[in-house]
N, C-alpha and C positions, 0 to 999 in steps of 0.2 A: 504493500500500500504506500507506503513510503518514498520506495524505489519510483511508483508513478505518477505520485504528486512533486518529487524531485524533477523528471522527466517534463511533465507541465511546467512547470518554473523555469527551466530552461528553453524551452521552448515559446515562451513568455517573453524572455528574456532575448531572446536572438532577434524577439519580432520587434523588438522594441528599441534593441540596439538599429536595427535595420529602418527603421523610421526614423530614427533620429539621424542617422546617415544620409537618408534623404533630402530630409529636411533640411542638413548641416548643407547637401550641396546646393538646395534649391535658396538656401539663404546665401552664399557664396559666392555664387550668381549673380544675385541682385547689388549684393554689396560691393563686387568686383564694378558693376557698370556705374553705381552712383558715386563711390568712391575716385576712381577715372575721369570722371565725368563722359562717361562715352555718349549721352545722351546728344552733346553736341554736332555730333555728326548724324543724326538725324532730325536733321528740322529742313523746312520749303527752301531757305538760303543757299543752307549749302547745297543742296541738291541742284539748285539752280546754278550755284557758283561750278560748279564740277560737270554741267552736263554733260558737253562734250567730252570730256576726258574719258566719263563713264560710259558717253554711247561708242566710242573707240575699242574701249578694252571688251563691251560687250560683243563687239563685231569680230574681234580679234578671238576673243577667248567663249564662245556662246556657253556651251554645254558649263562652263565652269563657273560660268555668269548664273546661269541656272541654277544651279547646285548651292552658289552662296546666296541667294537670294533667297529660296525654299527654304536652307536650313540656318539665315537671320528671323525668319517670320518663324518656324519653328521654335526658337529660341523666344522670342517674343510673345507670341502667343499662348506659350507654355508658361510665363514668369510671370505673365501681365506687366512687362516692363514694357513703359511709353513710349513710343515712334511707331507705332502698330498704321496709323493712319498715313504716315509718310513711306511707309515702306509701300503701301497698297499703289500712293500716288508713284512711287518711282517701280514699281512691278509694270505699270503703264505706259509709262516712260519711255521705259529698256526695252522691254518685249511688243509693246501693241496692248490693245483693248482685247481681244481675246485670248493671245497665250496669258497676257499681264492677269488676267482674270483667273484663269485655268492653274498657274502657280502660284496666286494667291491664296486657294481655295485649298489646292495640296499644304501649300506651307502651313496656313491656319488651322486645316481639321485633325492636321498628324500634330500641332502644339497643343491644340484643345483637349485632344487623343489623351495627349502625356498628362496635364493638367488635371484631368479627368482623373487616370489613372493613378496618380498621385494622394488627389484627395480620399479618393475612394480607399487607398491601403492605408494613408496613414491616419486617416480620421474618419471616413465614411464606414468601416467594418465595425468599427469599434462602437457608434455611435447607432449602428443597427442592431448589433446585439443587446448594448445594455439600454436601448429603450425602443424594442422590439413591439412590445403590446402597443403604445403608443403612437407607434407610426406604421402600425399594420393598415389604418385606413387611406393614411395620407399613400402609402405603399400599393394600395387597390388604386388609389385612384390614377396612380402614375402607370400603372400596369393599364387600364384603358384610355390615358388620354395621353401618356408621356408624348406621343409625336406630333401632338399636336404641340403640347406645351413648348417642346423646344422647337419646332418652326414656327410657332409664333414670337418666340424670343427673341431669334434668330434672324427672322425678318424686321422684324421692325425696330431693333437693333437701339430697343432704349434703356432695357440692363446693359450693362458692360459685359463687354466678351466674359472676361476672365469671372465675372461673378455669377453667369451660365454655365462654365465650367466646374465651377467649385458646387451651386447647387446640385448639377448631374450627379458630382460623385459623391455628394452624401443621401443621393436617393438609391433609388434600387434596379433605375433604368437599367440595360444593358448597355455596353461598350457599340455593339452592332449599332442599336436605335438610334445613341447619342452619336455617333460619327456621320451616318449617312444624313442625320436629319441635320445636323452640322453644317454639312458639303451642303446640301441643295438649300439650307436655308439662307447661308452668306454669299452666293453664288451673286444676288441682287444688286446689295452693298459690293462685294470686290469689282463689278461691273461699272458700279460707278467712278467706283477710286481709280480703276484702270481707264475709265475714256478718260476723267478728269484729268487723270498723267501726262496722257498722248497729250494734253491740251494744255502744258505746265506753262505755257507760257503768258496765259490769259487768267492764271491761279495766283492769289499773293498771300492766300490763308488755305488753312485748311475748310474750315466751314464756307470757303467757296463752292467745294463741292457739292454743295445740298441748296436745292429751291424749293420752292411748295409744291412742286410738279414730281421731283424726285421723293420729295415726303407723304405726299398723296398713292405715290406709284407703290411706297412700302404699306400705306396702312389696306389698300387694297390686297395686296399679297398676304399681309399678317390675316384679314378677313378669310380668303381664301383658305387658307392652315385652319381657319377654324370654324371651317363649314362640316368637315367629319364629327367632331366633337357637337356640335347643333344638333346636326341629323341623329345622332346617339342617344343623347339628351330626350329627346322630341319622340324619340321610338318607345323609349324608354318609360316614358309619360303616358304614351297613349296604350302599354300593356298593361 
């Protein structure tokens, strides 16, 4: 008896070190870029001040242009460290409005992925076990409406990324649901941030990006995500 209550404790113990491990590098990270100051190399300036240099090395270098591009927004979207909106305009930029769109969409679903994954081990498991009875409901209801939930989130992009991430992984969604509804939900937004790029030079802010037309066009989308949830609702009522 002993022998396997020792056995639980260490194994307690390993999971515990192992989150803190995590956690050690996910703080690491953040404090490597503020302490640096690396933030300043991403803002609308310099991106402007460098264009050509960077539409050069992308011509010269694509595939590697690629790669560091997906795995900055990777990084970023993972941390919730800021230039999230400058990276999208300069995905635009460099590639076009449609690859710009297409590797924004990878970069962000595989950081949310992580993000996701993150919360979920080091505080989503934990927090489902010990108040289990209590969020069995909230747990039902994400079980018939989660996709809705996050493509409306997603679409209409008035939580922060990173604070859709962190809710996912302390619910019970799956990894499957939260990734693809992910991808098609920001497909909208990186669409925008990728013309607005191609068109950096008519841009002197970020919140240029968005008019009432482009804001009208998300709450139409978000309605659309939650026309399943209606019709469910509505069936529902009438059995």
């Amino acid at each position: 008896m002993k022998l396997v209550e020792t056995e639980k404790a260490g194994v307690m113990e390993n999971k515990t070190i192992k989150r803190l491990v995590v956690l050690g590098v996910l703080a690491a990270v953040i404090f490597a870029f503020f302490i640096f100051d690396l933030g300043r190399f991403f803002s609308l300036e310099v991106l402007k001040l460098h264009r050509e240099r960077l539409l050069e090395y992308v011509h010269a270098h694509y595939i590697v242009s690629v790669l560091i591009f997906i795995g900055s927004y990777i990084v970023f979207a993972g941390t919730a460290l800021p230039g999230s909106p400058i990276l999208s305009l300069s995905g635009g930029f460099l590639f076009g409005t449609v690859l710009g769109t297409l590797y924004i969409v990878i970069g962000a679903t595989i950081g949310a992925a992580i993000a996701f994954l993150i919360v979920r081990y080091v505080f989503g498991s934990i927090l489902q076990k010990r108040y289990k009875e209590r969020l069995e409901r909230l747990n039902n209801n994400i079980e018939r409406n989660g996709i809705s939930y996050v493509l409306i989130l997603r679409l209409i992009a008035v939580v922060p990324f990173f604070l859709v991430n962190i809710l996912g992984g302390l619910t019970t969604i799956s990894l499957r649901t939260f990734v693809w509804t992910t991808a098609v939900g920001i497909i909208p937004g990186a669409f925008v941030f990728a013309y607005a790029g191609k068109q950096l030079g008519s841009i002197n802010k970020v919140g240029d990006v968005f008019s009432w037309t482009v804001i009208l066009a998300f709450a139409l989308l978000a309605l659309l995500a939650l026309i399943p949830s209606i019709f469910r609702a509505l069936r529902k009522n009438n059995q």
